[in-house]
C-alpha positions as CSV (number, residue, x, y, z in Angstrom):
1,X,0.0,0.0,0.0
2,X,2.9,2.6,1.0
3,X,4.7,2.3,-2.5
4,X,1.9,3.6,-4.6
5,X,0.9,6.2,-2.2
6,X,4.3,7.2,-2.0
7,X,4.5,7.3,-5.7
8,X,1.1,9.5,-5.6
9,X,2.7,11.8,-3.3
10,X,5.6,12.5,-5.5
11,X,4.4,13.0,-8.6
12,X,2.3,15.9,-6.8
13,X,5.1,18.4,-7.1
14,X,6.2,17.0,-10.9
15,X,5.2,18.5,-14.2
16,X,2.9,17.2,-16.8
17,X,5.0,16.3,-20.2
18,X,3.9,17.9,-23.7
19,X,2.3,14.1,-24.8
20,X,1.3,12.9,-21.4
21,X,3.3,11.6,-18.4
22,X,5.7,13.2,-16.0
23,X,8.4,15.7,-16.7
24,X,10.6,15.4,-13.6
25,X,10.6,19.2,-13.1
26,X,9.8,20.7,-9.1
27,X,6.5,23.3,-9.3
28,X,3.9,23.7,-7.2
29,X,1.2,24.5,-9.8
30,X,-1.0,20.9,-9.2
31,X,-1.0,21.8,-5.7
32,X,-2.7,25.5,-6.3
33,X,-4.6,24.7,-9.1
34,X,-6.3,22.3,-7.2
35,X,-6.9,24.4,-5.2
36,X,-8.7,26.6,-7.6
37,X,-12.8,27.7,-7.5
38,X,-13.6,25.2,-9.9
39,X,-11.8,22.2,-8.2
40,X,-12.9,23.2,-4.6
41,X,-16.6,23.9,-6.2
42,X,-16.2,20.0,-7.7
43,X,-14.7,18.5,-4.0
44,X,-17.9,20.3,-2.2
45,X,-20.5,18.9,-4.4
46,X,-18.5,15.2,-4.3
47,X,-19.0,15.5,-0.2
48,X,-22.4,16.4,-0.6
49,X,-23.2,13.9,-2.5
50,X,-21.1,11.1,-0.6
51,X,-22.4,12.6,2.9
52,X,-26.3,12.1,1.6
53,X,-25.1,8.3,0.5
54,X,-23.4,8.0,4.1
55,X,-26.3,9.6,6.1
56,X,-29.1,7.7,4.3
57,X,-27.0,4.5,4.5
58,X,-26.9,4.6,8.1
59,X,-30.6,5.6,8.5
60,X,-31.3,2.4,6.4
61,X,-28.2,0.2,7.9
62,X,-28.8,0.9,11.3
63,X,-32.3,-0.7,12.0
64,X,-31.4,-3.4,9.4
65,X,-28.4,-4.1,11.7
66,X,-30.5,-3.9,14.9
67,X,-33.1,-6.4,13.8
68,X,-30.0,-9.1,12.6
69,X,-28.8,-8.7,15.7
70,X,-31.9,-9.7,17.5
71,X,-32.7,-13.2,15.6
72,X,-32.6,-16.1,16.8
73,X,-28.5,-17.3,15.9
74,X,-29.5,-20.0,13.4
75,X,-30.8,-17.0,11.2
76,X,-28.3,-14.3,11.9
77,X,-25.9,-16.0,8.9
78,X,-28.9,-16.6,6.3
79,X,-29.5,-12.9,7.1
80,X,-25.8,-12.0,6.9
81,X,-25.8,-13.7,3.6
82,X,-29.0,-12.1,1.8
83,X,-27.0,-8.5,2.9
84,X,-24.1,-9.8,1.1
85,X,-25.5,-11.3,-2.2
86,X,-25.4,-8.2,-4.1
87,X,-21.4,-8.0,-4.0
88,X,-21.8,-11.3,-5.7
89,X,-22.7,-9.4,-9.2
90,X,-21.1,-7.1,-10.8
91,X,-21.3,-3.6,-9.8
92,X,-21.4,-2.1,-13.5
93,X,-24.8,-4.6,-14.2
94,X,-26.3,-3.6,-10.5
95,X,-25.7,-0.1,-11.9
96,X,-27.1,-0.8,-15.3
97,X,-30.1,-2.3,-13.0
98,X,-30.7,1.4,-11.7
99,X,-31.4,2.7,-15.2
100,X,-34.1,0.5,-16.1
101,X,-35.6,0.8,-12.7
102,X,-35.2,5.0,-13.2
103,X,-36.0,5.7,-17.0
104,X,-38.9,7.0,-17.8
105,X,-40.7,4.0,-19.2
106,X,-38.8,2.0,-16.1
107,X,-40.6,0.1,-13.2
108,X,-40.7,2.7,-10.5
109,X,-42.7,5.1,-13.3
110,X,-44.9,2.5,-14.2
111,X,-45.4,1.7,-10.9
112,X,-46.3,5.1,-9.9
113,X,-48.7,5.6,-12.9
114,X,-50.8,2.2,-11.9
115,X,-51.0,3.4,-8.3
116,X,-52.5,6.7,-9.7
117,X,-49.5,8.7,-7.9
118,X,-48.6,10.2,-11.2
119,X,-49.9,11.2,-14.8
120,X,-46.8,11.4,-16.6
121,X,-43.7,9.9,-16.0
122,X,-41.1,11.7,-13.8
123,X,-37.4,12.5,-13.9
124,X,-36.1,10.2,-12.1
125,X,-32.9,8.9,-14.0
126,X,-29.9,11.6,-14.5
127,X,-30.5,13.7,-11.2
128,X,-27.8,14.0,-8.3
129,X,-30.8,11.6,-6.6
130,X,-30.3,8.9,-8.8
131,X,-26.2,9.0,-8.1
132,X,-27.6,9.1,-4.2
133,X,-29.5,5.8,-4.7
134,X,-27.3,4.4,-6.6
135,X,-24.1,4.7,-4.0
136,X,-25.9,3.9,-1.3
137,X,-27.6,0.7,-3.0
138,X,-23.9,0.0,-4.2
139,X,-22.4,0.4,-0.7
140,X,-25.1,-0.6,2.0
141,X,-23.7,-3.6,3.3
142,X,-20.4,-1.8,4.2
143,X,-22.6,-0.3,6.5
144,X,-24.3,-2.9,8.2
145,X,-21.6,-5.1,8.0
146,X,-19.6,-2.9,11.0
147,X,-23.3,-2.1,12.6
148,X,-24.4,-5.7,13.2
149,X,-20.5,-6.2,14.6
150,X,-20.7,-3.7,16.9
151,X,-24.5,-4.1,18.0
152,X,-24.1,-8.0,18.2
153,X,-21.3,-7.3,20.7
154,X,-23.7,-5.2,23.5
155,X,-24.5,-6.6,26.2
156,X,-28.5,-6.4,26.4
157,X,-28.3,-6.4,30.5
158,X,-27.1,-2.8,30.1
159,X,-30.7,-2.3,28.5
160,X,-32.3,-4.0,30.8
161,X,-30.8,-2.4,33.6
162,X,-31.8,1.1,31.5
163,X,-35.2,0.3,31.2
164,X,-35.7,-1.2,35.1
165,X,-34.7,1.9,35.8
166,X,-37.5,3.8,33.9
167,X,-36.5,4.8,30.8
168,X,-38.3,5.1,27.9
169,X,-36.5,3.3,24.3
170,X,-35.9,6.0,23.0
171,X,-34.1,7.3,26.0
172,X,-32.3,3.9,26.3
173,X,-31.3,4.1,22.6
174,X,-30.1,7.2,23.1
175,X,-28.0,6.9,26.4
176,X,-27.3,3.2,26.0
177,X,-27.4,1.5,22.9
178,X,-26.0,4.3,20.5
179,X,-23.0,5.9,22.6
180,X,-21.8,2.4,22.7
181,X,-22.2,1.2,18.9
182,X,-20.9,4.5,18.0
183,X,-18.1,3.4,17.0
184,X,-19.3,0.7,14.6
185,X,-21.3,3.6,12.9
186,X,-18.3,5.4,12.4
187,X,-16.6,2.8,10.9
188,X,-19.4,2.2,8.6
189,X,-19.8,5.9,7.5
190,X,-15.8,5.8,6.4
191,X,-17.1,2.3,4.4
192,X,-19.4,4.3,3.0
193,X,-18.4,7.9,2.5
194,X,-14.7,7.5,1.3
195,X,-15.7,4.9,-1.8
196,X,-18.5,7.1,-2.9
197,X,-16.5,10.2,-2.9
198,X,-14.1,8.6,-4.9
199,X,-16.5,6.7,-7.2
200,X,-16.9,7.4,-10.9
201,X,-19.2,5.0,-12.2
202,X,-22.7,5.6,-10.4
203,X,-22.2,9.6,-11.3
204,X,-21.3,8.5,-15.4
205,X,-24.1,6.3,-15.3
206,X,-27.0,7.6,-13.2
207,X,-25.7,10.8,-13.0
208,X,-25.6,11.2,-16.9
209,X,-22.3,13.4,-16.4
210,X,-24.2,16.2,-14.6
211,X,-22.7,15.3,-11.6
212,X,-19.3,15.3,-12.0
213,X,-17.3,14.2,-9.0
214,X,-13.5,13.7,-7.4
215,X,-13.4,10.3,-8.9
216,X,-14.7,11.5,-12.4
217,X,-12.0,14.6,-12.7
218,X,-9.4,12.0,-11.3
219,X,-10.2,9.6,-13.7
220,X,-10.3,11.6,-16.8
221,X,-6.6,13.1,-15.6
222,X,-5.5,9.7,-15.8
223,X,-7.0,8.3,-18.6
224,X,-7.9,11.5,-21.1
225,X,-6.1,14.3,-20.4
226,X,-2.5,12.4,-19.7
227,X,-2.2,14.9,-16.9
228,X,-0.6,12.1,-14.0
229,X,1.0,14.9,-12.0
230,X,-2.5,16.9,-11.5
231,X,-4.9,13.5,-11.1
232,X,-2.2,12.4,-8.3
233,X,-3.0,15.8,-6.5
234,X,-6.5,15.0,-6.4
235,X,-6.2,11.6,-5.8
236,X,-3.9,12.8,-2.3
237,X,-6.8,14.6,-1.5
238,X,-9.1,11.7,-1.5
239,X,-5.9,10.0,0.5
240,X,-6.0,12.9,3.1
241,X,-9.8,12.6,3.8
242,X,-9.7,8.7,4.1
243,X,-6.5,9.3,6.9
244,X,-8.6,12.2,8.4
245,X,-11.5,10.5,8.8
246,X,-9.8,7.3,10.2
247,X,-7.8,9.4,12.8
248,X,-11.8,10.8,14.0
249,X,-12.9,7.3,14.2
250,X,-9.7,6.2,16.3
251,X,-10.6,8.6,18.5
252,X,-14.1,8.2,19.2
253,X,-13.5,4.3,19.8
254,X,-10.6,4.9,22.1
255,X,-13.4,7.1,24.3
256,X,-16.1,4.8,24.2
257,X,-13.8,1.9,24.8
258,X,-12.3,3.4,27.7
259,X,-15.5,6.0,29.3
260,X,-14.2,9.3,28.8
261,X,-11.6,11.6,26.9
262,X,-8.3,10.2,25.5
């Protein structure tokens, strides 16, 4: 892992050559243009997006989590397993999926129509929406996966004991049961968050292009503009948020694990 973000990291401060590659020449010009309106305009609508895929993942993952945790054991693995399955295809033909499910003439339309919801058939496909769906859809068991470890793990006595002692649930969820699987939900948002912020696919796909993200702009310095030096500057930023983010979640499990401030 260390030699190709090393490699990353140096060709950050190396110049672009006339037909593509690197010119082994010192400037910091990647590092300021990235730092430019319309890169930092780009990185701010890639966290938007990735933060609605996180945030609705975990509103989804969480309960979804909860109830595995509370079957019977036999059933916990079957359940495991149905959460899974989707990582068993391939994610450009779950993607292609979305599309017919979104078009205009798709299921979810046609659906709507018969249940007299709509008239006419609504934009649904090619909307920073669809890219939403489609992320989380693409990473949702990353987030229960961490959730179920974490809530599997607490001991229900400390529940018990909660609600004994008059609590309501959602008190007891709030004092008990979520301070303590905190960290698991951390761990899931960084499954979640970092992938779709770097992801290029879902956005090319169900975004149409209109939403153009960090992955998109990294992937077309790579690939169609020959410009290595600048896509390595945007990919260390991607690199910086993922060690940022880690660093949070370290620190937030190191206080719940031990009751109070590190």
């Amino acid at each position: 892992m260390a030699v190709p973000v090393l490699l990353v990291l140096s060709y950050v401060f190396f110049q672009r050559g006339r037909f593509g590659g690197v010119v082994y020449e010192f400037t910091w010009d990647n590092v300021s243009r990235a730092l430019s309106p319309t890169y930092r305009a780009v990185l701010v609508d890639s966290v938007v997006i990735a933060g609605s895929a996180t945030i609705l993942a975990l509103l989804i993952g969480y309960p979804v989590a909860y109830a595995i945790a509370q079957l019977p054991a036999r059933w916990r693995n079957v359940a495991l397993v149905l959460v899974v399955i989707p990582f068993w295809t391939n994610f450009l033909v779950r993607t292609y999926a979305w599309i017919v499910l979104l078009s205009s003439e798709g299921l979810v339309n046609r659906g709507l129509e018969r249940l007299g919801v709509i008239d006419d058939p609504i934009t649904l496909l090619y909307t920073r929406g669809a890219v939403v769906v489609g992320l989380v859809y693409a990473y949702l068991p990353l987030m229960i996966l961490p959730l179920y470890a974490s809530i599997s793990k607490l001991d229900p006595e400390l529940r018990e004991a909660a609600t004994n002692l008059g609590a309501s649930r959602f008190t007891v969820f709030r004092t008990v049961t979520w301070p303590l699987t905190l960290s698991g939900a951390l761990t899931g948002c960084i499954f979640v968050f970092v992938p779709s912020l770097g992801n290029f696919v879902v956005p090319e796909l169900l975004g149409g292009g209109k939403s153009v993200m960090v992955g998109n702009v990294v992937r077309d310095q790579f690939l169609k503009a020959r410009d290595w030096p600048f896509g390595a500057t945007l990919a260390l930023v991607l690199i910086v948020v993922l060690v940022v983010l880690f660093f949070v979640q370290s620190r937030v499990s190191r206080r719940v694990s031990t009751g109070g401030p590190s």
